[in-house]
DRENMAR-768522 format. One record per residue (C-alpha): x, y, z; residue in one letter. Coordinates in steps of 0.2 Angstrom, whole numbers, padded with zeros to 4 digits, always signed. Example, Ala and Ser with C-alpha at 12.3 -4.5 7.8 and 13.67 -1.06 7.14 Angstrom:
REM residues 2
+0062-0022+0039a+0068-0005+0036s
This chain:
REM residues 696
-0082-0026+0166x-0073-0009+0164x-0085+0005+0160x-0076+0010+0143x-0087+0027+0139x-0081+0034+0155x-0064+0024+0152x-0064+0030+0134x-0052+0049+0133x-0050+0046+0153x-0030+0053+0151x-0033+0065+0138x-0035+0084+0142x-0051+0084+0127x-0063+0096+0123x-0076+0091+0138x-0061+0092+0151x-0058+0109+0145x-0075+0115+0145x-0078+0109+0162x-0063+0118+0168x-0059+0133+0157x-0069+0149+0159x-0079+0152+0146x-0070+0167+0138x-0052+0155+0137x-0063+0142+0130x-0068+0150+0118x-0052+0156+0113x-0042+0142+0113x-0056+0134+0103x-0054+0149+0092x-0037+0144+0091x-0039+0127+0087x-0051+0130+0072x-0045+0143+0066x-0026+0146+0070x-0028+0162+0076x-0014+0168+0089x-0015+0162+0108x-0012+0176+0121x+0000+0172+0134x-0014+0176+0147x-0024+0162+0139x-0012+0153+0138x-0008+0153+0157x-0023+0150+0160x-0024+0134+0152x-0009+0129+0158x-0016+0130+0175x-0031+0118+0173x-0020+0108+0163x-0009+0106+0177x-0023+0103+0188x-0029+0089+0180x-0013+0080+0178x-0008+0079+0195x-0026+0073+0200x-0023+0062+0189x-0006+0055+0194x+0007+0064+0184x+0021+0073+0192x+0030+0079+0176x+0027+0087+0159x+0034+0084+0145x+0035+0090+0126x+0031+0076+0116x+0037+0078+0098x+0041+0068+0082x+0059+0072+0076x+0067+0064+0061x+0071+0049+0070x+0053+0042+0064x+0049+0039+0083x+0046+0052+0097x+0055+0059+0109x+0052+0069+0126x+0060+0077+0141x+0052+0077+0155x+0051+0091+0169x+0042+0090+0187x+0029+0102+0191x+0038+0108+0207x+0044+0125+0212x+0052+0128+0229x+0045+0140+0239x+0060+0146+0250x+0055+0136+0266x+0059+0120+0261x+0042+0116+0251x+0037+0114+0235x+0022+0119+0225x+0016+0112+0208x+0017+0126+0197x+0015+0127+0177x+0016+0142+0166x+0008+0147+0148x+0024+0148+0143x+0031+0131+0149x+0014+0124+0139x+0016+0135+0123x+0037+0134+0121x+0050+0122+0126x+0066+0122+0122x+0076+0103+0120x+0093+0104+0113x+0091+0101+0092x+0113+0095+0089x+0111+0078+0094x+0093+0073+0083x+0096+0071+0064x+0096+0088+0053x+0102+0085+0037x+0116+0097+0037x+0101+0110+0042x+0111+0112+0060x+0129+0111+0063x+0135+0097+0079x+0139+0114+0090x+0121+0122+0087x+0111+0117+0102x+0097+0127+0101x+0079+0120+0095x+0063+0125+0100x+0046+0113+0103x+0030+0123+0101x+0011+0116+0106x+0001+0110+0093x-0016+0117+0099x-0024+0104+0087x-0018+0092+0098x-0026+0086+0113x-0011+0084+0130x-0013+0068+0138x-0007+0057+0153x+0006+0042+0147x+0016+0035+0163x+0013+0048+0176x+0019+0062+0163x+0007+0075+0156x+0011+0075+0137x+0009+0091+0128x+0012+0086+0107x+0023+0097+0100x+0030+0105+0083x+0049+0104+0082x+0059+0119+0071x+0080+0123+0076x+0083+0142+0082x+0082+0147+0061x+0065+0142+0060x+0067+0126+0048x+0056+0113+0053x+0067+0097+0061x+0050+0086+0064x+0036+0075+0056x+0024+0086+0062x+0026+0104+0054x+0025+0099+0038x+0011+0089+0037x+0002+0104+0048x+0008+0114+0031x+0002+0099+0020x-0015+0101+0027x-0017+0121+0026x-0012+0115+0010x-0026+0106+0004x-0037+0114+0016x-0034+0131+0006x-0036+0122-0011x-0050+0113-0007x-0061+0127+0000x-0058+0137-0017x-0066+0121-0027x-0081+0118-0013x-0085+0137-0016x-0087+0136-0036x-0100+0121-0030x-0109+0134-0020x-0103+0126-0004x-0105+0142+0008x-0104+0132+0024x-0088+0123+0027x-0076+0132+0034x-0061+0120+0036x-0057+0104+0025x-0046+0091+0034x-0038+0076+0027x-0043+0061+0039x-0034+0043+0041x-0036+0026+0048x-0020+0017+0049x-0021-0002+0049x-0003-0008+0058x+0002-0024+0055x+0017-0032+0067x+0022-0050+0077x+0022-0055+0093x+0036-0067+0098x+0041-0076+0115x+0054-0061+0124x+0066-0076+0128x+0067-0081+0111x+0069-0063+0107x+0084-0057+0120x+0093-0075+0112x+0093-0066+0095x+0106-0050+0094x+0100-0050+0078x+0082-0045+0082x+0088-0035+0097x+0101-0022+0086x+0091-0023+0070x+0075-0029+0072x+0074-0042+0060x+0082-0058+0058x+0098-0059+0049x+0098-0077+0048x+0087-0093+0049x+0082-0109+0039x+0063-0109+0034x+0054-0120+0046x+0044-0135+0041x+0028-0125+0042x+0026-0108+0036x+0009-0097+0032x+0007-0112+0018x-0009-0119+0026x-0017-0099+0030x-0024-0108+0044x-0016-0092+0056x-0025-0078+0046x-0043-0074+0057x-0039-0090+0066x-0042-0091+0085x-0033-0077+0095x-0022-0085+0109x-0024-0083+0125x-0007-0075+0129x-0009-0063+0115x-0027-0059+0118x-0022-0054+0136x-0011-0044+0126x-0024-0036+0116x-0035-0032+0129x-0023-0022+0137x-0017-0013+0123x-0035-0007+0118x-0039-0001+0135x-0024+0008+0138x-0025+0015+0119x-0044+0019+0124x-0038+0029+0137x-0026+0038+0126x-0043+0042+0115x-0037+0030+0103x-0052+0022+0094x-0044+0008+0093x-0058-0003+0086x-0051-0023+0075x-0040-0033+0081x-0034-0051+0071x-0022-0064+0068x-0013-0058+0051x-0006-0071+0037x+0010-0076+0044x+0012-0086+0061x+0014-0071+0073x+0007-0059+0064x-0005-0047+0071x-0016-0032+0065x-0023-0017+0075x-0034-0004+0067x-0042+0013+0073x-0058+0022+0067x-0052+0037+0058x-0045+0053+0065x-0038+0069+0056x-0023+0067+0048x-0013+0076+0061x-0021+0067+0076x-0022+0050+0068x-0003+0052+0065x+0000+0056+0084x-0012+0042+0090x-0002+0030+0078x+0016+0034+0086x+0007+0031+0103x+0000+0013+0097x+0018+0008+0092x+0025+0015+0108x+0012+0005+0117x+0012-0012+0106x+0032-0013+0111x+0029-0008+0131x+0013-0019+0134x+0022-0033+0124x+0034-0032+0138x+0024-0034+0152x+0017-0050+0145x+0035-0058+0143x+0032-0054+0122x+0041-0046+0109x+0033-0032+0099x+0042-0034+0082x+0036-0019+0070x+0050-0020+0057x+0043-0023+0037x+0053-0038+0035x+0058-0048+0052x+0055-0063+0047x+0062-0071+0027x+0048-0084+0018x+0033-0076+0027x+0025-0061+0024x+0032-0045+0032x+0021-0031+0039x+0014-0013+0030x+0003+0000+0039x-0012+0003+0026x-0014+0021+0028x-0030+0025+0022x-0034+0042+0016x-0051+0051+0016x-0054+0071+0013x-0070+0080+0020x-0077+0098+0025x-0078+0102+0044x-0099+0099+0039x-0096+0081+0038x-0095+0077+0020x-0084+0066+0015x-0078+0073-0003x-0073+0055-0009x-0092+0048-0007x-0098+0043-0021x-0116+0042-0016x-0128+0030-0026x-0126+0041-0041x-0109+0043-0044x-0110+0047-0060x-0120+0061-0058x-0109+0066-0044x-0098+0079-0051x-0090+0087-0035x-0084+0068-0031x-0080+0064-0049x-0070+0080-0049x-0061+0077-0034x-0060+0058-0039x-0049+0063-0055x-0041+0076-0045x-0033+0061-0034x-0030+0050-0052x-0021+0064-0058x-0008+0069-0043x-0004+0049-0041x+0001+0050-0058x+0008+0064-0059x+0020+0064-0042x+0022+0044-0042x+0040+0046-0040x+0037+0056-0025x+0023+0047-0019x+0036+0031-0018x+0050+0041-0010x+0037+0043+0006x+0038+0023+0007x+0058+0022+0005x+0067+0014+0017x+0082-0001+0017x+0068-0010+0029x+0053-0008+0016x+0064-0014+0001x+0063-0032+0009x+0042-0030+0009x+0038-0022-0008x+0035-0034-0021x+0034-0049-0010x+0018-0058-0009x+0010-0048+0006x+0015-0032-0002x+0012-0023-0019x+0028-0019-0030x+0037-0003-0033x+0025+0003-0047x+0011+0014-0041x-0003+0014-0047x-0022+0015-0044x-0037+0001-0041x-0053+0009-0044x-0064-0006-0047x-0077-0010-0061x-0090+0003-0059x-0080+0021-0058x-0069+0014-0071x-0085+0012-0084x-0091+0030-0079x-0075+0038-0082x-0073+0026-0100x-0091+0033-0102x-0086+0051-0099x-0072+0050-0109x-0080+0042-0123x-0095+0054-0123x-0106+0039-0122x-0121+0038-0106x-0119+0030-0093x-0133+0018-0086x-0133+0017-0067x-0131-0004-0061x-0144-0008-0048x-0135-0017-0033x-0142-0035-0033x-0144-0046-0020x-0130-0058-0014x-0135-0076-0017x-0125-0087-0006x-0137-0104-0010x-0144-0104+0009x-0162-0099+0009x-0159-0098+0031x-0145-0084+0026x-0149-0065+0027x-0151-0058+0009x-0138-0043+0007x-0132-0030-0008x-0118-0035-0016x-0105-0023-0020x-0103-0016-0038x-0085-0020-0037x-0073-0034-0030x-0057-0026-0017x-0041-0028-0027x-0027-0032-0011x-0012-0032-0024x-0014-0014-0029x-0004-0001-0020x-0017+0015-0021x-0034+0009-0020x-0052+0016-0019x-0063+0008-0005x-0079+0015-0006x-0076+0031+0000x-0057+0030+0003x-0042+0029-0004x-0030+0013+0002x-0011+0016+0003x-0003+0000+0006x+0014+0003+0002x+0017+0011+0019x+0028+0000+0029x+0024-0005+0046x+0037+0003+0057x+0035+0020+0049x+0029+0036+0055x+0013+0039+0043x+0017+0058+0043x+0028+0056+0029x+0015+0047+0017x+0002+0058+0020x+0014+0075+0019x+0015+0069+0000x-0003+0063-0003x-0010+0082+0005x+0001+0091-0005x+0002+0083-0023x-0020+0085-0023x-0019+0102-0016x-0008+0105-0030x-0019+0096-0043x-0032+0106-0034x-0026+0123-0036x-0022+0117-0055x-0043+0114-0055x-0049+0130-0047x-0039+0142-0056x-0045+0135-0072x-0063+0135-0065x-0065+0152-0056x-0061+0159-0074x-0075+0148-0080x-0090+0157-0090x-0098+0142-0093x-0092+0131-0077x-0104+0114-0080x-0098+0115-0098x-0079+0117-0092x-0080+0106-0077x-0085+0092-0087x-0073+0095-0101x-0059+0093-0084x-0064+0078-0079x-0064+0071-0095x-0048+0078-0101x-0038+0073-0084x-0044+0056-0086x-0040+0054-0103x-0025+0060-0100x-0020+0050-0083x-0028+0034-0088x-0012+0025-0087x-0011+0025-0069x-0029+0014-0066x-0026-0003-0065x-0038-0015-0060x-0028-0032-0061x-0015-0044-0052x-0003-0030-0047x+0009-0045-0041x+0009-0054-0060x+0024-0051-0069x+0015-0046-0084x+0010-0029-0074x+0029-0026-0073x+0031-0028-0094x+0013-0018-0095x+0019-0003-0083x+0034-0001-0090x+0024+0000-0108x+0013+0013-0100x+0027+0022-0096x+0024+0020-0077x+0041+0020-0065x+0047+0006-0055x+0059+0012-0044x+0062-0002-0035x+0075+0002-0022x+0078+0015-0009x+0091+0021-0017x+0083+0020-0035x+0070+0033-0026x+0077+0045-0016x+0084+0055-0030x+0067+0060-0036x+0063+0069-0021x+0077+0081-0022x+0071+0085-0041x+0066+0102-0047x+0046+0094-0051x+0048+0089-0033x+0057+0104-0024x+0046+0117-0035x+0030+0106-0029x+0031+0107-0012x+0039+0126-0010x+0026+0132-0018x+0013+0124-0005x+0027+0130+0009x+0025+0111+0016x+0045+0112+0015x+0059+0122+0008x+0071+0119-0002x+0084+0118+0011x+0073+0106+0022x+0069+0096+0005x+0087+0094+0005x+0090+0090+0023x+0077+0074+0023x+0085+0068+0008x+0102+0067+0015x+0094+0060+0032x+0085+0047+0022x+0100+0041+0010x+0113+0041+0026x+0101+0030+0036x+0099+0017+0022x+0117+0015+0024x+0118+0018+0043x+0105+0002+0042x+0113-0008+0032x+0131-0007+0039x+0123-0010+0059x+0114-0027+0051x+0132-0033+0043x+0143-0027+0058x+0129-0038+0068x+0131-0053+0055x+0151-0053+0055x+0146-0054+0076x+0133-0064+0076x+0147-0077+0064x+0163-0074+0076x+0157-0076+0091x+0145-0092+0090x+0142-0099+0073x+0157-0104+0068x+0162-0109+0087x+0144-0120+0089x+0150-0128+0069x+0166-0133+0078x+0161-0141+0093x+0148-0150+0083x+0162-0156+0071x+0174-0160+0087x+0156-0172+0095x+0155-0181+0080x+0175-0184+0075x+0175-0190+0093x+0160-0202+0089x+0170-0209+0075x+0185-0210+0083x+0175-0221+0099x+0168-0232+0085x+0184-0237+0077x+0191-0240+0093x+0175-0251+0096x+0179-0260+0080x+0164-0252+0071x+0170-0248+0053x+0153-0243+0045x+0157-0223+0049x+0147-0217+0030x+0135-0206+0041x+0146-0199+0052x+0159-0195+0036x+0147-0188+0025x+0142-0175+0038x+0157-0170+0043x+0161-0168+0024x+0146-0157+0020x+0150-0147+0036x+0168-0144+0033x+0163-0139+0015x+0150-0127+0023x+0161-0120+0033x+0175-0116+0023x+0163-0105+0010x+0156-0099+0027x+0173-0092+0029x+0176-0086+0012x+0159-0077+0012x+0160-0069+0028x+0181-0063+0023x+0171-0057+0008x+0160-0045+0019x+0174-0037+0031x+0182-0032+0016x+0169-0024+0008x+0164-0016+0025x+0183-0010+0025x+0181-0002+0008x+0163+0006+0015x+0176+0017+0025x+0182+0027+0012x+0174+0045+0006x+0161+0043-0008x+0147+0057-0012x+0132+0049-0004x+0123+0044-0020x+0137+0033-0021x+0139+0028-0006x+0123+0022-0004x+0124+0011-0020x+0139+0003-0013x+0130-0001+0001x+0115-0006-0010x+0126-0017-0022x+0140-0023-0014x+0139-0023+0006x+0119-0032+0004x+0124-0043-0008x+0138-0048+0003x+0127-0052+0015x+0114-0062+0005x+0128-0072+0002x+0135-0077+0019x+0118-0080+0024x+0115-0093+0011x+0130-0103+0019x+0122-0101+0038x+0105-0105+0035x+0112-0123+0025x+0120-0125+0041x+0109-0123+0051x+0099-0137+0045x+0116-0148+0048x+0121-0144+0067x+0114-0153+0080x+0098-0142+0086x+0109-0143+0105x+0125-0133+0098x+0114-0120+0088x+0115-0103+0096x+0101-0096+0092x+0083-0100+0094x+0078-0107+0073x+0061-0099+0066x+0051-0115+0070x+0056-0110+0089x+0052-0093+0087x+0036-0091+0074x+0028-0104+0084x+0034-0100+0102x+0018-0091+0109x+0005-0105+0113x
């Protein structure tokens, strides 16, 4: 039985490590540092990097590395040894302040957006103090912010750092005109639920498919699905709970809380899920856990798949992100307490959240965008391209009884009657949890679940911090010219809700009547990627977040181009794999299947057997597969041809939207029919029966 308190943070350079092994006056400083972002003196800095060094390589590690998050949506890392010669044919392990404080990888080769040109090497990685370092594979890991030699930020990180002075600042201004004098800081927090499967690694190396794109590009439904729900909480297997356990305790040792683990919906399908963090570290932690999912996997002969959508007729995988705001006190600004209604700090920063969602929608979709994410939203295990917000029974009456000027009576909680008398007696909730709705309130929360599973939640939560500081700022420079502020405050939250009421919905977010109610409401329902990415470029958008300085203009612009050419980078790697995956053994295993069974007929007649019906008809059905197997398949080289030639990118991403996918979708119609016809022996590739089912 491992000791997890003492295994708990056991790799990461924390708080206790460093007051243990600072002198007081650097500890103090870099705690000054951290809470208050005040500047870090090389001589501090030197000496941190000292004991930080120390600590690694009592710990095992050899190297260093800075660990950043560029545009690619994953990590990335160079790693450097701690030795120094010393002229007499030793070594010593040396690390400097300025090694820890400033690194310098080279910025041409990671995407920019147009921000860098191919011969402009020069980038610069700079510690986030905010950050705990930590050990990962004998390498100390020092988290970084990414900018190129200009100072434009070419990272995740730095603009949600911006997007939380950003509501940080905004916040305080409202906390103060409540006569909140002690909070200091307010920090955004989140708790990232991450969905993914675990599959057999042989069945995974035997689909190029899954290996160059992570999904499946072909594959009949099996004769089971998710139909009987007998997977979802069910009995964890042995093979993936050994899994499990290792990836909590090496996440544990990260200083990871990681804290539930379950079998998901689909066959396969698993869910991991922390305590929450602030946004900054929960979004580090989170890009560790993936890292780890995929690595641990390995060493347990599995596949980690995190894609939104490997697998078509079951339910693809999102990463809740849910979203909490509170002071460095310890209270949590979305609480409703048991008086909500006479809570008018949170009924203030409730509508405040009503009213960004509303307002930014657009934008608020855009963070979710991707060609992987299109095959998730609106499916069943998702909620559709339409934001909007759940806010359950209770604050919805408050704010119709704000709104119409009427009381409000507070509901008692009563007690749950389950019919049992042996049962515990508990309160029931004033409100049901709605699992449709894409922005939902969860007692003290707010639930995003259009986040995909394989994305970096530094994007999401940018968004989120910076459309409620900007709703906030809205707020406190009405209110700090206030002469009557209870009078005015109220008259806010009656107003913004009256006014952004359109956004609450409470229903079946998956009905099709929502669609033809949203689009009544005037609500968008931008259902693409390409539909989306247009409004992040807009003047509401590039105004919004310039004047937060969470990103200029120019790196508004960069991430837009990023995003639209890896849409069509996606797309055109998952049809160059289907033309592939076609050539070079579907169409050979349809042949030698056909050859089998004409030589079977051809044995029969020479037997004097003339009953061959069986044999005819499947070679007829076959032959007429394969011919529109040909058809389709010439139909998609030629539109990959035609992808070729210059287009502006909008464009460009609609033909790959509208013509290169729909391509596709057609010659996977033919494969998948014949697959249900070939012989199981001369099929390729392993079917999803194989696969879905193929940890026991």
């Amino acid at each position: 039985m491992k000791d997890i308190p003492n295994l708990f943070g056991s790799m990461v350079f924390n708080e206790s490590v460093m007051r243990a092994r600072l002198p007081k006056d650097i500890y103090r400083a870099l705690k000054k540092t951290m809470e208050r972002g005040t500047h870090l003196e090389l001589d501090v800095a030197n000496v941190v990097a000292n004991a930080m060094k120390n600590w690694a390589v009592e710990n095992g590690a050899t190297h260093f590395t800075h660990w950043f998050q560029p545009m690619t949506g994953t990590t990335a890392e160079k790693h450097d040894s701690f030795i120094s010669p010393t002229g007499d044919g030793k070594v010593i392990m040396e690390f400097s302040g300025k090694e820890l404080v400033r690194g310098e990888p080279d910025a041409s080769s990671f995407p920019s957006g147009g921000l860098r040109a191919t011969f402009e090497a020069r980038g610069y990685t700079v510690w986030d103090v905010t950050s705990f370092a930590f050990i990962k594979d004998g390498t100390l890991c020092i988290p970084t912010a990414f900018c190129s030699y200009s100072g434009e930020a070419l990272d995740k990180k730095t603009p949600l750092l911006r997007s939380m002075e950003a509501i940080d600042k905004q916040a305080i201004r409202i906390l103060r005109l409540f006569g909140d004098t002690a909070a200091q800081r307010v920090l955004t927090t989140v708790g990232p639920e991450q969905e993914y499967f675990l599959i057999d690694k042989e069945m995974f190396l035997k689909r190029p498919d899954l290996i160059y794109t992570g999904r499946t590009l072909f594959g009949s439904r099996p004769p089971k699905g998710q139909e009987l729900e007998d997977h979802y909480f069910g009995s964890i297997k042995p093979r993936v709970s050994a899994f499990m356990k290792e990836l909590d305790e090496e996440l544990w040792k990260l200083g990871v809380c990681a804290k539930t683990k379950h079998n998901e919906v689909a066959p396969a399908q698993h869910e991991l899920a922390p305590i929450f963090a602030t946004t900054n570290i929960a979004t580090d932690h989170n890009q560790l856990m993936m890292e780890l999912m995929k690595s641990i996997a390995n060493k347990h002969g599995l596949a980690c798949l995190l894609h939104e959508k490997p697998f078509a007729g079951v339910n693809g995988s999102g990463k809740h992100n849910n979203w909490s705001i509170s002071t460095d006190t310890g209270v949590n600004l979305l609480e409703p307490g048991d008086t909500p209604h006479d809570n008018a700090q949170f009924l203030l920063f409730l509508v405040a959240v009503i009213k960004a969602v509303d307002d930014y929608q657009d934008v608020l979709r855009v963070s979710v965008a991707s060609a992987a994410n299109d095959h998730r939203l609106g499916a069943n295990e998702a909620p559709p391209a339409i934001v909007s917000i759940f806010l359950g029974e209770e604050l919805t009456e408050i704010l119709e009884a704000i709104e119409s000027g009427k009381g409000y009576k507070n509901k008692e909680k009563p007690d749950m009657e389950i019919g049992v008398s042996v049962l515990p007696h508990f309160p029931k909730d004033t409100t049901d949890r709605n699992r449709t709705s894409p922005f939902a309130f969860t007692g003290n929360k707010f639930e995003f679940r259009m986040v995909g599973s394989a994305f970096s939640i530094g994007g999401p939560n940018i968004v989120l911090n910076t459309i409620i500081a900007e709703v906030l700022r809205q707020f406190a420079d009405s209110l700090e010219k206030s002469k009557d502020f209870k009078s005015d405050l109220a008259a806010i939250v009656k107003k913004t809700f009256s006014e952004h009421k359109r956004i609450i919905f409470n229903g079946n977010n998956y009905a099709e009547e929502w669609v033809v109610e949203a689009e009544r409401r005037g609500l968008s329902n931008l259902k693409t990627t390409v539909d989306a990415l247009p409004e992040f470029i807009s003047k509401k958008s590039v105004e919004l977040f310039a004047k937060h300085h969470v990103f200029t203009e120019t790196e508004i612009h960069s991430r837009y181009e990023i995003l639209m050419d890896a849409y069509c980078k996606t797309i055109h790697i998952e049809a160059l794999t289907m033309v592939d995956m076609v050539k070079g053994e579907i169409m050979p295993a349809c042949i030698d299947y056909q050859n089998d069974v004409i030589k079977l007929l051809e044995r029969k007649k020479a037997l004097g057997y003339f009953d061959s019906s069986l044999e005819e008809h499947l070679l007829n059905n076959i032959a007429k597969l394969s011919s529109c197997l040909l058809k389709k398949l010439s139909a998609l080289e030629s539109v990959l041809l035609e992808s070729k030639e210059e287009r502006d990118i909008v464009t460009h991403a609609l033909f790959y939207r509208d013509k290169i996918f729909a391509a596709m979708l057609e010659l996977r119609l033919a494969v998948d029919e014949l697959e249900t016809l070939i012989a199981k022996k001369h099929w390729p590739f392993p079917t999803y029966g194989q696969i879905l089912y193929s940890v026991i």
